[in-house]
MARMAR-363321 format. One line per 5 residues: number of its first residue (from 0); their letters; for each residue y, x, z negated of N, C-alpha, C. Coordinates in pm, whole numbers, plus 32768, in hexadecimal, padded with zeros to 4 digits. Each point is the difference from the previous one (the first is absolute). Layout:
NUM> A> Y:X:Z:Y:X:Z:Y:X:Z ~ ...
end
This chain:
0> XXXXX> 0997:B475:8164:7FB8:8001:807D:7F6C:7FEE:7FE6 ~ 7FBD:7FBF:8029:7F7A:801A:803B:7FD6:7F5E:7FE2 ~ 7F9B:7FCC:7F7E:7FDD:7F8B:8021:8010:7FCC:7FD3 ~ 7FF9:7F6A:7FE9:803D:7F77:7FA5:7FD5:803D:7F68 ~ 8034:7FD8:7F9A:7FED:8019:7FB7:7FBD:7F82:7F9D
5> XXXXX> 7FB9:8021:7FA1:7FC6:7F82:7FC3:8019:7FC3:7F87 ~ 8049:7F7E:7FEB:8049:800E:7F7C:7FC9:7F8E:7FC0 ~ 7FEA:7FE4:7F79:7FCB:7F8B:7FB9:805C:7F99:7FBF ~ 7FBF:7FB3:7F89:8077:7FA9:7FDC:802A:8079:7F8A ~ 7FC2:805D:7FD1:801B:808C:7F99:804A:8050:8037
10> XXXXX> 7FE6:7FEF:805E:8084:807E:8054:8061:8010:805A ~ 8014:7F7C:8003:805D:7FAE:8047:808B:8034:800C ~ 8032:7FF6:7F4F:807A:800C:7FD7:8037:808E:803C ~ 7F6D:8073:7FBA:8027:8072:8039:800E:803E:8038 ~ 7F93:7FC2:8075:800C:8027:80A5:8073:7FCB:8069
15> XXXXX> 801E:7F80:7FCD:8053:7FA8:8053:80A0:7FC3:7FF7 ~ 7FF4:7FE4:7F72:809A:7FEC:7FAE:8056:8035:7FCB ~ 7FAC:80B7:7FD9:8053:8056:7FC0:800F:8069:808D ~ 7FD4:8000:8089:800D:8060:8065:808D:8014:8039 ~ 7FFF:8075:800B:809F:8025:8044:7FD9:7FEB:805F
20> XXXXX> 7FC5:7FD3:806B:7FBA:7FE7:80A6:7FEE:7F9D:7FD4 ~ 8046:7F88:8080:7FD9:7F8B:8018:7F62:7FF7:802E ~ 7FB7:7F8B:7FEE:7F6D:801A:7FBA:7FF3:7F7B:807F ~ 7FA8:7FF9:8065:7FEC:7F7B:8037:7F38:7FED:7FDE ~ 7FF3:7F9F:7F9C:7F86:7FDD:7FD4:7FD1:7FA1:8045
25> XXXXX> 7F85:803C:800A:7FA2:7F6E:8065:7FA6:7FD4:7FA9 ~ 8010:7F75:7FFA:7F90:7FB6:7FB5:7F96:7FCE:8013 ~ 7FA6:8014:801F:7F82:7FE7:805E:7F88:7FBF:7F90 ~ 7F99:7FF4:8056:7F7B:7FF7:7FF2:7FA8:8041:806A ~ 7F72:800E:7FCF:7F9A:803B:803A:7FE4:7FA0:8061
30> XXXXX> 7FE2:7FA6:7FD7:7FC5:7F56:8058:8047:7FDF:806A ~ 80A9:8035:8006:8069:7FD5:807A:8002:8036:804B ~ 7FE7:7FD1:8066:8029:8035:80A8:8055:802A:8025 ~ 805A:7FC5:7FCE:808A:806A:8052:8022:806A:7FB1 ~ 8001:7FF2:7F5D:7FFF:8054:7FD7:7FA0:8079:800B
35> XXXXX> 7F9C:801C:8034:7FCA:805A:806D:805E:8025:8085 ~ 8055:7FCD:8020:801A:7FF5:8084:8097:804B:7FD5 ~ 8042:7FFA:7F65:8067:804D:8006:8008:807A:7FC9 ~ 7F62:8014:7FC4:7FDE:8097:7FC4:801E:8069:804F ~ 7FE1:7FF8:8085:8032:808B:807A:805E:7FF7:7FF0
40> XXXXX> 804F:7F9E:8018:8098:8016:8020:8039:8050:7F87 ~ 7FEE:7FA9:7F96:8069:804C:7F84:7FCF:8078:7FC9 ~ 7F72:8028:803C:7FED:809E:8001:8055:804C:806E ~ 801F:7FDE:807B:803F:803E:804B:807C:8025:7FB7 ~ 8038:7F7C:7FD0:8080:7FFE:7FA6:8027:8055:7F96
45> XXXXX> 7F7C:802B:7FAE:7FEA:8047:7F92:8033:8092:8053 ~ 7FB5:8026:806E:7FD2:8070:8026:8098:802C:8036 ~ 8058:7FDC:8037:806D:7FF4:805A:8089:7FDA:7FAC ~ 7FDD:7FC6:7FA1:8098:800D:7FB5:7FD9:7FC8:7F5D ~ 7F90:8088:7FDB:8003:800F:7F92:807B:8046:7FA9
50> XXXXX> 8054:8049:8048:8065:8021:7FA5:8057:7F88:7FF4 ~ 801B:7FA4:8013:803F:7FB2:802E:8010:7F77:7FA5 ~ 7F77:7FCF:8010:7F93:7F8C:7FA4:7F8E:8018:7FE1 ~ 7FD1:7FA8:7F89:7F85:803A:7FD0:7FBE:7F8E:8023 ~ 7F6A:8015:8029:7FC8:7F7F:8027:7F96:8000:7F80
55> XXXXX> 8019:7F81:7FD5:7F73:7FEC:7F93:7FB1:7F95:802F ~ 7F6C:7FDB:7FB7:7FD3:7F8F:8030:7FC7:7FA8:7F77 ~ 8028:7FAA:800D:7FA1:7FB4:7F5E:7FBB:7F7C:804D ~ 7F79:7FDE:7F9F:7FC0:7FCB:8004:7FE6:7FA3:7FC4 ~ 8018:7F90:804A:8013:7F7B:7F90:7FC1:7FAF:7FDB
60> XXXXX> 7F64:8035:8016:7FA4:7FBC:7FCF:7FFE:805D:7F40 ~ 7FEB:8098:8026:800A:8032:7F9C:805E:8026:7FBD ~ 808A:7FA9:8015:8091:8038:7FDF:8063:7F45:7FE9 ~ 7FA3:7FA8:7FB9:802D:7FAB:8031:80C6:7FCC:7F97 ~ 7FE1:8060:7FB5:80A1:7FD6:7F97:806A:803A:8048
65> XXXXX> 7FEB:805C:803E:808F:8059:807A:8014:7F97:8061 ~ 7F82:7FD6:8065:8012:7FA4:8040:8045:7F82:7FF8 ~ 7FCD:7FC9:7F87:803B:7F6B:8002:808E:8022:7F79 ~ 8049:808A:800C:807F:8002:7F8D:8036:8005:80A5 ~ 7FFC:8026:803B:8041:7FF6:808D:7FE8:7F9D:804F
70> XXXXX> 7FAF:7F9E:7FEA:7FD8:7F83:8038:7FF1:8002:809F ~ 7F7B:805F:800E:7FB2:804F:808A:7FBE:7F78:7FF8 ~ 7FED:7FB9:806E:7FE7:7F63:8005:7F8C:7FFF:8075 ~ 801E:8070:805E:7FAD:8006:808B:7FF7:8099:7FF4 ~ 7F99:804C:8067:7FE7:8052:8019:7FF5:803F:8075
75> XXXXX> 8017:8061:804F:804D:8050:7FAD:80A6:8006:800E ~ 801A:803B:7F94:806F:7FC4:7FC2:8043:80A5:7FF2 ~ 8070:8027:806C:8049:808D:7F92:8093:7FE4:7FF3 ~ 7FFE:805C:7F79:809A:7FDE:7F9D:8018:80A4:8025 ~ 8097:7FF6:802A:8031:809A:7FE3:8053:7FD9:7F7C
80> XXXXX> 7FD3:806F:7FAC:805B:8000:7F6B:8048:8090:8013 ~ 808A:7FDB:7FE4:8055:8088:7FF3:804C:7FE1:7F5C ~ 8025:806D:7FE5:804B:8000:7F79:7FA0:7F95:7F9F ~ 7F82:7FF9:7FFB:7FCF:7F9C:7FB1:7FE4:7F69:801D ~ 805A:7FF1:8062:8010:7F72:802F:7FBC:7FED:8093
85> XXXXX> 7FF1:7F75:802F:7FE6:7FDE:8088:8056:7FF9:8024 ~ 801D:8059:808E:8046:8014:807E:7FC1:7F91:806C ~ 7F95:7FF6:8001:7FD0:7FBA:8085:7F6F:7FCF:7FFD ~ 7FFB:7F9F:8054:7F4C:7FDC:800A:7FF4:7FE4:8069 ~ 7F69:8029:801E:7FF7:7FF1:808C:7F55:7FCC:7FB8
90> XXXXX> 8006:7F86:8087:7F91:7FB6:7FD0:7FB1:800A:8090 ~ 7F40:8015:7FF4:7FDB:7FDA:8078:7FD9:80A3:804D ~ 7FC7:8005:803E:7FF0:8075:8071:8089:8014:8076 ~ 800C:806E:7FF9:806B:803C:8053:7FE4:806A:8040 ~ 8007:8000:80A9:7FF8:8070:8043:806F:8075:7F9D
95> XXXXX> 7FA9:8094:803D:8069:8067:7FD3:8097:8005:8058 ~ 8028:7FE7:8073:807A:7FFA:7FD5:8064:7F7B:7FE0 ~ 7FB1:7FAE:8009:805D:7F94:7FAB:8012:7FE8:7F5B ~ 7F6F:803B:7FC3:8001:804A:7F48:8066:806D:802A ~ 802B:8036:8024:804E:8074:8006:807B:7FF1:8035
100> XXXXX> 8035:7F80:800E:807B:7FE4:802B:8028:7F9F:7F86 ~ 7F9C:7FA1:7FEB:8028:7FF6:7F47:800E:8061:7FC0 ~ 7FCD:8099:7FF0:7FE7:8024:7FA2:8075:80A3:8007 ~ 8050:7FDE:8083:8057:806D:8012:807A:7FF0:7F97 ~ 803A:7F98:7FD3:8065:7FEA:7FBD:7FE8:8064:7F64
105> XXXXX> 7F77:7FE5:7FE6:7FAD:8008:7F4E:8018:808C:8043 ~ 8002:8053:8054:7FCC:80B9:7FF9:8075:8040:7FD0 ~ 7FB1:8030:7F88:807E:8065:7FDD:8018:8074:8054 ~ 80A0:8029:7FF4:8014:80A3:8057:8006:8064:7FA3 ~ 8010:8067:8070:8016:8097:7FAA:8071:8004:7FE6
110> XXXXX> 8061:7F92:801B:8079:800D:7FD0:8017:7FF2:7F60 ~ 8028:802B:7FA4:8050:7FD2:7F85:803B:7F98:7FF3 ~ 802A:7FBD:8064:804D:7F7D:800E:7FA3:7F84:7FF7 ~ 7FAF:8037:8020:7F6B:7F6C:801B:8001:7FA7:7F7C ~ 8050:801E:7FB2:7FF5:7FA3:7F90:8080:7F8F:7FF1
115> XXXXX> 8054:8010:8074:8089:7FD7:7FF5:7FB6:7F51:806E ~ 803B:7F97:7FD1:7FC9:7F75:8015:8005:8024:80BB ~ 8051:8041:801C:803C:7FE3:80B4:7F95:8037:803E ~ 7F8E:8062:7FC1:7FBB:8062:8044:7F6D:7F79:801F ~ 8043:7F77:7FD2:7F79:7F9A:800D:800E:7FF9:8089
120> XXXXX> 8089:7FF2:8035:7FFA:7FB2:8058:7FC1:800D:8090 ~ 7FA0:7FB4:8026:7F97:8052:80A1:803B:804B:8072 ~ 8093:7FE7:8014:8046:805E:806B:8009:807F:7FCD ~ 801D:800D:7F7A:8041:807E:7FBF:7F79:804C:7FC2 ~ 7F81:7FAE:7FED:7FA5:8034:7FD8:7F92:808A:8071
125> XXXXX> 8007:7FA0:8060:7FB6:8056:8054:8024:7FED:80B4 ~ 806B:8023:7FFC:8030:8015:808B:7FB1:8032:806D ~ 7FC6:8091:7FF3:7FB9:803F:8058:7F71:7FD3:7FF6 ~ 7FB6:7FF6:7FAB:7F70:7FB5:8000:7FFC:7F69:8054 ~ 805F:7FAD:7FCA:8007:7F63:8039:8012:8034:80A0
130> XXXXX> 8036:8042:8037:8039:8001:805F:7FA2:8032:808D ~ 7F97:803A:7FD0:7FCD:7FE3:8087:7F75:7FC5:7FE4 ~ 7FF9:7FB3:7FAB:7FAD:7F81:7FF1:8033:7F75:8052 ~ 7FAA:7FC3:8028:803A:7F83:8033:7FC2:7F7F:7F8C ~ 8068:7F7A:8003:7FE2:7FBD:7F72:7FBB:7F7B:8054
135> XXXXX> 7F9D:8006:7FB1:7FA4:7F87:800F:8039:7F80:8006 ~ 7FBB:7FA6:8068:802C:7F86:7FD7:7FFC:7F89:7F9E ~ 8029:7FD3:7FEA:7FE7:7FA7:7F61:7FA3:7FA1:800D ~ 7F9E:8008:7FC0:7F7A:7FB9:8005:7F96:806C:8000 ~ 800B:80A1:7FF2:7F8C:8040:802D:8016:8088:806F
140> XXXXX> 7FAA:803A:801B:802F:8071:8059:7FA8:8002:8073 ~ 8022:8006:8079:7F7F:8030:8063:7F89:802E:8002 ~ 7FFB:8031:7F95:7F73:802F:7FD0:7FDB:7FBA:7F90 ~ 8050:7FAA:7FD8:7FAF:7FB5:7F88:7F98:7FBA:8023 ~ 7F6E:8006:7FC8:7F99:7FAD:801F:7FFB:7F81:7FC5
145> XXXXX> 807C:7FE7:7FB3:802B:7F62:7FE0:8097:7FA8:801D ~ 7FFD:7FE8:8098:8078:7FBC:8022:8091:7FBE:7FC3 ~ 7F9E:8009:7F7B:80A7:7FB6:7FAA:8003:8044:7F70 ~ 7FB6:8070:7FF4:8016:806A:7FB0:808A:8005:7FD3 ~ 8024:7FD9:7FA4:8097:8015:7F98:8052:7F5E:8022
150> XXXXX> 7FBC:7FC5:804A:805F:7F78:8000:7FF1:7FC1:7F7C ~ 8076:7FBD:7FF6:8009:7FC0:7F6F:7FFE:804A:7F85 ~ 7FF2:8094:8009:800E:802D:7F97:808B:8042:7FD4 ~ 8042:7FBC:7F94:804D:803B:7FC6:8000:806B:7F6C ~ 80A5:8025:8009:8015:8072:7FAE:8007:7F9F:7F53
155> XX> 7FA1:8078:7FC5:804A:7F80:7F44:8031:8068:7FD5 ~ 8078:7FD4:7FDD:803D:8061:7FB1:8030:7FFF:7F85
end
């Protein structure tokens, strides 16, 4: 719980690849705009389901060998890593609840079971949270201050 955490290309492995908590890292710069624009959010994120996920942030001006072993191409750029590996990327600025409807599948539970492959799946993941959210439309959210926010962006997996 509390705030992003700050990880380098030195501490990468140990903050991010060896964590029993799926880890969603944001790759930023100082110079980027949006990456300003997703610092609140994934503090809210930090703050609200820190038991859950760990939020880190690296910097890829001063972090540039993590960045480009993951081939972070645009900014900003977040990878959820679970078990060591990438689970997911989410590229670009994202209102909080559409980052959080990507990012419901990656939350681990208090269950013991959360490690079993079925606990991925988004119905079975978070039933009562999804549910009295309403889901954005594709291209962006009503409040997005950029109309085509997430178009064209796909998942690499």
């Amino acid at each position: 719980m509390g705030k992003p955490q700050v990880v380098t290309d030195q501490s990468f492995e140990q903050d991010v690849l060896k964590s029993d908590t799926p880890v969603l890292v944001d790759f930023w710069a100082t110079w980027c705009g949006p990456c300003r624009m997703v610092a609140p959010v994934l503090e809210d994120v930090a703050n609200e389901q820190g038991d859950k996920i760990r939020i880190a942030k690296l910097d890829v001006d001063a972090n540039p060998i993590t960045a480009g072993r993951f081939g972070v191409r645009a900014i900003p750029t977040m990878i959820v890593f679970k078990n060591g590996r990438e689970a997911d990327r989410i590229v670009g600025f994202h209102p909080k609840p559409q980052l959080m409807q990507k990012l419901m599948p990656h939350l681990t539970m208090a269950a013991p079971s959360s490690a079993t492959p079925s606990a991925a799946a988004p119905s079975a993941a978070a039933p009562s949270a999804a549910s009295s959210q309403t889901t954005p439309p594709i291209g962006g959210s009503p409040t997005s201050s950029t109309p085509n926010a997430g178009v064209g962006v796909t998942k690499i997996h």
